[in-house]
C-alpha positions as CSV (number, residue, x, y, z in Angstrom):
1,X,57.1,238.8,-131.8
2,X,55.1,237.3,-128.8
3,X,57.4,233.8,-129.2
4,X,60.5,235.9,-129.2
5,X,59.6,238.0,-126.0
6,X,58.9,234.4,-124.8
7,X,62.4,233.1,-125.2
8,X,64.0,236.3,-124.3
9,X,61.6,236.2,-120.7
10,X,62.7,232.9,-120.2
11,X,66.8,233.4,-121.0
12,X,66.4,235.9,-118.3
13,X,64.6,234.1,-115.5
14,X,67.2,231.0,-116.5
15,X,69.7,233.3,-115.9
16,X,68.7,234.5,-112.7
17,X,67.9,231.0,-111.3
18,X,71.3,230.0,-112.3
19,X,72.7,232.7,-110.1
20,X,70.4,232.1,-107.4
21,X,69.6,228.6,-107.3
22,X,73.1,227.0,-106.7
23,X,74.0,229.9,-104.5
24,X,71.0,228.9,-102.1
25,X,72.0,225.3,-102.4
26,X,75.3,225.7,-100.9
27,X,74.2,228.4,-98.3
28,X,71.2,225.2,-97.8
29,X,74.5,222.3,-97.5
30,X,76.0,224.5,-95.0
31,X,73.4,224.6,-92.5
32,X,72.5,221.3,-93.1
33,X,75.7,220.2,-92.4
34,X,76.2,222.0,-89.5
35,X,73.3,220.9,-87.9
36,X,73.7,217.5,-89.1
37,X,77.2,217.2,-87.8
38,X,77.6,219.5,-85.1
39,X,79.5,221.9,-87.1
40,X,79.4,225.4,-85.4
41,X,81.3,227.3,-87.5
42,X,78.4,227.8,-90.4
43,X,76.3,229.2,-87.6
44,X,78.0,232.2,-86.9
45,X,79.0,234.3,-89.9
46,X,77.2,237.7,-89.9
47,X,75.3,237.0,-86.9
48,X,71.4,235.1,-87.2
49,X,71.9,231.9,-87.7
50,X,74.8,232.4,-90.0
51,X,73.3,234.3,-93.0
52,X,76.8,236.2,-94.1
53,X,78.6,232.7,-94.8
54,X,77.9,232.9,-97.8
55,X,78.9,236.3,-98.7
56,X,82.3,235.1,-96.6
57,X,82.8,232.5,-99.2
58,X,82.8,234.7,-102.1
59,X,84.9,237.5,-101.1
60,X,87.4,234.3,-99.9
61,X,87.1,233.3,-103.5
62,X,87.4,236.5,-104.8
63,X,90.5,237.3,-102.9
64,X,92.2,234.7,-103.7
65,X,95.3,235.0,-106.4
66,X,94.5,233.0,-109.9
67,X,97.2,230.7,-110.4
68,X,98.4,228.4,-114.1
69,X,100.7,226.5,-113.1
70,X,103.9,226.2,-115.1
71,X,103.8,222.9,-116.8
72,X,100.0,223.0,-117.6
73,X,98.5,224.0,-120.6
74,X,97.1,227.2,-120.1
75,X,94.2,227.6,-122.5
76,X,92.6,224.3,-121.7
77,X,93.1,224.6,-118.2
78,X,91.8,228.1,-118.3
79,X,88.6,227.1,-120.2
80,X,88.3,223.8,-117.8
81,X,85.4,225.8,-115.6
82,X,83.5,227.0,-118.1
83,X,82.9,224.2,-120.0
84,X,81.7,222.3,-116.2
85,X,79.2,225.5,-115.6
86,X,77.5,225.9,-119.0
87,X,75.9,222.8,-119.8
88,X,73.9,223.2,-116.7
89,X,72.5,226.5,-118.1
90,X,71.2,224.4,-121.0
91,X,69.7,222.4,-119.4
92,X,68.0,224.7,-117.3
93,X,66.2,226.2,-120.0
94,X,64.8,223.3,-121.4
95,X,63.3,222.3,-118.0
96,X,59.6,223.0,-117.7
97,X,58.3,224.9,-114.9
98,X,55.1,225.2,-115.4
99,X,52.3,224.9,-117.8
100,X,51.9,227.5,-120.2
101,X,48.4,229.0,-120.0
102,X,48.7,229.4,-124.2
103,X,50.1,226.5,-125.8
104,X,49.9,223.7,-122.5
105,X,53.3,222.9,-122.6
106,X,56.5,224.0,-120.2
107,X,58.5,226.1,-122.1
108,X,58.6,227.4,-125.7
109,X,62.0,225.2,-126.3
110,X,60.3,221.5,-126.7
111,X,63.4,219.4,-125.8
112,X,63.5,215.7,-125.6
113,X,65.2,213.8,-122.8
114,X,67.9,212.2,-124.4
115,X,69.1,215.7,-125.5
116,X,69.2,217.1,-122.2
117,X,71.1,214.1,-120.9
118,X,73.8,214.0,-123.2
119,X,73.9,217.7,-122.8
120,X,74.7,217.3,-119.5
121,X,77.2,215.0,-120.5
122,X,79.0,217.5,-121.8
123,X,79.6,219.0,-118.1
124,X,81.9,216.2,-116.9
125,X,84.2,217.0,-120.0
126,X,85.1,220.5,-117.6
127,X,86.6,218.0,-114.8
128,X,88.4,216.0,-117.9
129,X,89.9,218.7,-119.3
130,X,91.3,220.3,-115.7
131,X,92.7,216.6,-114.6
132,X,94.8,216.5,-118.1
133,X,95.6,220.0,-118.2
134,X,96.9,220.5,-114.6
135,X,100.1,219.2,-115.4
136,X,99.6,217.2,-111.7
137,X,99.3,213.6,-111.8
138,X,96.6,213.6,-108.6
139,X,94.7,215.9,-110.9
140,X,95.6,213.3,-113.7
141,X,93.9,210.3,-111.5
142,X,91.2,212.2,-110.7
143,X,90.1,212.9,-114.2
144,X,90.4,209.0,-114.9
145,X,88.5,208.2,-112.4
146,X,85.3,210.7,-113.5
147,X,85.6,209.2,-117.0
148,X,85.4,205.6,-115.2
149,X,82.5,207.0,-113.5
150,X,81.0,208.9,-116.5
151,X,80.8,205.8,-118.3
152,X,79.5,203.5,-116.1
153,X,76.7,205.7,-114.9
154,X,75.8,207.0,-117.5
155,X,74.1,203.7,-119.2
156,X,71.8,203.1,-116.3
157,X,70.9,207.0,-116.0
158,X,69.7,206.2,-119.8
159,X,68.1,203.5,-119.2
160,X,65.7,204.6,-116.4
161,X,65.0,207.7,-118.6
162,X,64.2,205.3,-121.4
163,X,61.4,204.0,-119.3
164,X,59.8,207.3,-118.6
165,X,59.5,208.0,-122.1
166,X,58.3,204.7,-123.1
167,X,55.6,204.7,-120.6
168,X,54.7,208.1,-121.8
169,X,55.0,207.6,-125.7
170,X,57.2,210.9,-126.1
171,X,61.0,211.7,-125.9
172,X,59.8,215.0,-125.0
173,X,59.9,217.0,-121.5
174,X,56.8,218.3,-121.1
175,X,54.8,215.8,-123.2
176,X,56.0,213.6,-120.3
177,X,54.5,216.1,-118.1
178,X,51.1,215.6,-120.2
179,X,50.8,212.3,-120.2
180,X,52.3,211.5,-116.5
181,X,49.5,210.2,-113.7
182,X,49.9,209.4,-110.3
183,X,49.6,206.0,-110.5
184,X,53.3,206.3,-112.2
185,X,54.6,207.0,-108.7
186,X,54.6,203.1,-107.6
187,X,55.4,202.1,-111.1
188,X,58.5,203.9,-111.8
189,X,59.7,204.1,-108.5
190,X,62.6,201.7,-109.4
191,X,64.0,203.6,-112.6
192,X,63.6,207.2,-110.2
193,X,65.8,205.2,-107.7
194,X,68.3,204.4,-110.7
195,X,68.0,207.6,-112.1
196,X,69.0,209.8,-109.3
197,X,71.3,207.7,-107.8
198,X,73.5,207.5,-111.4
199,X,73.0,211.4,-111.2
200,X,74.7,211.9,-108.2
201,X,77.9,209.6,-109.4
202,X,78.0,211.5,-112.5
203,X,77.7,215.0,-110.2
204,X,80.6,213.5,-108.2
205,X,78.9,214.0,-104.8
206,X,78.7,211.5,-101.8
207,X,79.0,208.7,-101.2
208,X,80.6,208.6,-105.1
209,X,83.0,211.3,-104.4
210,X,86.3,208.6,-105.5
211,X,87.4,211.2,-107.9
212,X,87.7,214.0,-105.3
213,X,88.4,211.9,-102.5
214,X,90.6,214.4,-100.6
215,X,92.2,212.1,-98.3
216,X,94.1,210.0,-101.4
217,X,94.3,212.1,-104.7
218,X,94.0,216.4,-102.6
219,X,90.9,217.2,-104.8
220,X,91.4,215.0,-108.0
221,X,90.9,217.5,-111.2
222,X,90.3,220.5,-109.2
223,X,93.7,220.6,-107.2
224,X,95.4,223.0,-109.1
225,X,92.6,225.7,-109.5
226,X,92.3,228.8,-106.8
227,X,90.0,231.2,-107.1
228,X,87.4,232.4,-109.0
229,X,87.9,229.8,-111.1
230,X,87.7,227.1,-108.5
231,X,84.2,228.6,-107.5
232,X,83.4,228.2,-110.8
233,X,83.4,224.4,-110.2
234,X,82.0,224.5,-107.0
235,X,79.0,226.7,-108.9
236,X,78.2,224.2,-111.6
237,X,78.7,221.4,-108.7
238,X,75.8,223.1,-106.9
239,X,73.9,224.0,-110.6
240,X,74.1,220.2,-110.9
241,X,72.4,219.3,-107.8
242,X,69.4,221.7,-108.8
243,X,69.2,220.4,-112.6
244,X,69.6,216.2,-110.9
245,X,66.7,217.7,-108.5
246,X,64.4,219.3,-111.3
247,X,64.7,216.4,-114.1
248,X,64.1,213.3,-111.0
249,X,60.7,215.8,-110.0
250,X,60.0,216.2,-113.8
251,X,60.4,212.7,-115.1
252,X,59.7,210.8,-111.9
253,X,57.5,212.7,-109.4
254,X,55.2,214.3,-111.8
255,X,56.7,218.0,-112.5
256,X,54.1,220.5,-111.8
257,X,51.1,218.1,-110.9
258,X,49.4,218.8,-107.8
259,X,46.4,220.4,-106.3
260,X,45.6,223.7,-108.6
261,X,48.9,222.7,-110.7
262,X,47.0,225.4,-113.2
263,X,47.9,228.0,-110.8
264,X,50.5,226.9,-108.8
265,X,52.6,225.0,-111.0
266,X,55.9,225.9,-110.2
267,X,55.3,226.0,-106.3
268,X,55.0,222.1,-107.1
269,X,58.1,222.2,-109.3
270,X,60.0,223.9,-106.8
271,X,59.0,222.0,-103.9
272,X,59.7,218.8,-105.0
273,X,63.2,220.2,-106.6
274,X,63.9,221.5,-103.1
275,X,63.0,218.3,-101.5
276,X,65.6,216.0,-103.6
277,X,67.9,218.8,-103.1
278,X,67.9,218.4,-99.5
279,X,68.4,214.5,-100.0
280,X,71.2,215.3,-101.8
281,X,72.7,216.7,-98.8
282,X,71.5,214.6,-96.4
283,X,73.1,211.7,-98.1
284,X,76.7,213.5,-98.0
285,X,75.8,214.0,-94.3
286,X,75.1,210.1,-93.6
287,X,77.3,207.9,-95.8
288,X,81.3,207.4,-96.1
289,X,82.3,207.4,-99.4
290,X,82.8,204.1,-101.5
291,X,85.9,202.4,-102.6
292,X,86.9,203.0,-106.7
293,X,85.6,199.4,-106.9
294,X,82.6,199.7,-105.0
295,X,81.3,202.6,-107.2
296,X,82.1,200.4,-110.4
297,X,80.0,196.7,-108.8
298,X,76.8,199.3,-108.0
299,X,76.8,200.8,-111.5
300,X,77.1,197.1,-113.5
301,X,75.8,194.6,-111.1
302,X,72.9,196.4,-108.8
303,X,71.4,199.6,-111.6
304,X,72.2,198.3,-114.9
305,X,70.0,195.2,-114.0
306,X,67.4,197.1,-112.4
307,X,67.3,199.5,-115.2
308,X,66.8,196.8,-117.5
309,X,64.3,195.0,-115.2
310,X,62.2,198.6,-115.4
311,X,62.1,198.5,-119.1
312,X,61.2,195.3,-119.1
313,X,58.1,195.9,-116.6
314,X,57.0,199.1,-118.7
315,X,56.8,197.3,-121.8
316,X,54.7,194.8,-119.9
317,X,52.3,197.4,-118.5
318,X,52.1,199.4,-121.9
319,X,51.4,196.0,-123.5
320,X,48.4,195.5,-121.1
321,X,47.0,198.8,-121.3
322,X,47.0,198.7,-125.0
């Protein structure tokens, strides 16, 4: 009974983050932007410091009429959103927070790595599906151009990920947690650079934004939807950041490891999720986006070596320490 109260807690406080989490990272990318860039109209909404903008934003979305067009097929296109938002809900549940003062693991759902990344593979399938289904062929190119990215990136995301849980001896998410040590932290630094970057190509955002890249192809798989539906996409965009964030901190920066983790676990989880978050930002902020071909030459020539060079220097530490 205790285990099913467990999972029920957890679906709810999942659910709540999801609602809350992506919201603040947007309301977050506005003001960073607009302090970044000079941008005054963020600042003003509502009054201090621009605290309504965000409300403004989704009565603008909710306003707006929801429009199929003709020639597009309506049920895919329809379902197109939901199929980019959901993923990220599974994902979120399998992230661990914290340790559990019972069983000294995150979460009562013990997933492994590998199934949380191809889960979240499943999330790029929404932009797919809405590029085909629009019925536009800059919608068309811009759902080519994810899968290009999709599967370049996602081999060196892999790979880094592969490293974690060989150094660790577990596929398994908070097993990684338990076994982590700070001395990690100059040792994987390479496959956490690989890994988030790859992240961010496969979330689309800058400086990989080719397949949204407004000033050739509108907004790639997205041009077509209004509405609701649109914020749907803008949602799980801003749900991705927060799962890239929380599974770089997890695998990479050591989760909920700090000073009194046993107590204030998921201050440390948060923090450091809030802190890549912010990078994610900042780097929209400071770089111009890369060329189609530029975005292919970093995924096969500069992170699938280093990847592979990470592996290589794991197996040659476990080795050692064995």
């Amino acid at each position: 009974m205790m285990d099913v109260l467990d999972v029920v807690i957890r679906l709810a406080a999942v659910l709540l983050a999801l609602l809350v989490l992506p919201l603040l990272v947007g309301q977050t990318e506005h003001k960073v932007m607009a302090h970044m860039q000079g941008r005054v109209g963020p600042m003003y909404a509502g009054g201090f410091h621009g605290w309504a903008q965000l409300v403004a934003d989704g009565v603008k979305f909710a306003q707006k009429e929801d429009i199929v067009p003709s020639g597009a097929d309506r049920r895919i296109f329809q379902l197109a959103p939901a199929v980019a938002l959901l993923p990220y809900l599974v994902v979120l549940i399998a992230i661990p927070v914290a340790p559990s003062p019972t069983t000294g693991v995150g979460q009562v759902i013990d997933a492994g790595v590998f199934f949380v990344l191809a889960v979240l593979g499943v999330g790029v399938l929404g932009s797919l599906m809405g590029g085909w289904a629009s019925a536009n062929k800059f919608s068309l190119l811009g759902g080519l151009r994810t899968a290009a990215q999709l599967m370049a990136y996602e081999l060196p995301m892999l790979l880094a990920a592969a490293s974690v849980a060989m150094a660790a001896g577990t596929v398994s998410l908070p097993g990684i947690l338990d076994a982590w040590q700070w001395w990690w932290l100059p040792w994987q630094i390479t496959g956490g650079l690989v890994f988030f970057t790859a992240g961010l190509a496969e979330l689309q955002r800058p400086p990989f934004d080719a397949p949204v890249a407004d000033s050739e192809i509108i907004f790639g798989a997205y041009t077509e939807y209004t509405g609701l539906r649109f914020a749907l996409f803008l949602l799980a965009e801003y749900a991705g950041i927060v799962v890239l964030s929380a599974l770089t901190a997890v695998l990479f920066l050591g989760g909920w490891h700090g000073p009194f983790s046993d107590e204030l676990g998921w201050v440390w989880t948060l923090l450091k999720t809030a802190l890549l978050a912010f990078v994610v930002i900042w780097l929209r902020v400071s770089y111009p986006r890369l060329r189609e071909d530029q975005i292919q030459r970093v995924a096969w020539t500069v992170l699938v070596p280093l990847a592979l060079l990470q592996i290589a220097l794991t197996g040659v530490v476990k080795v050692v320490i064995q």
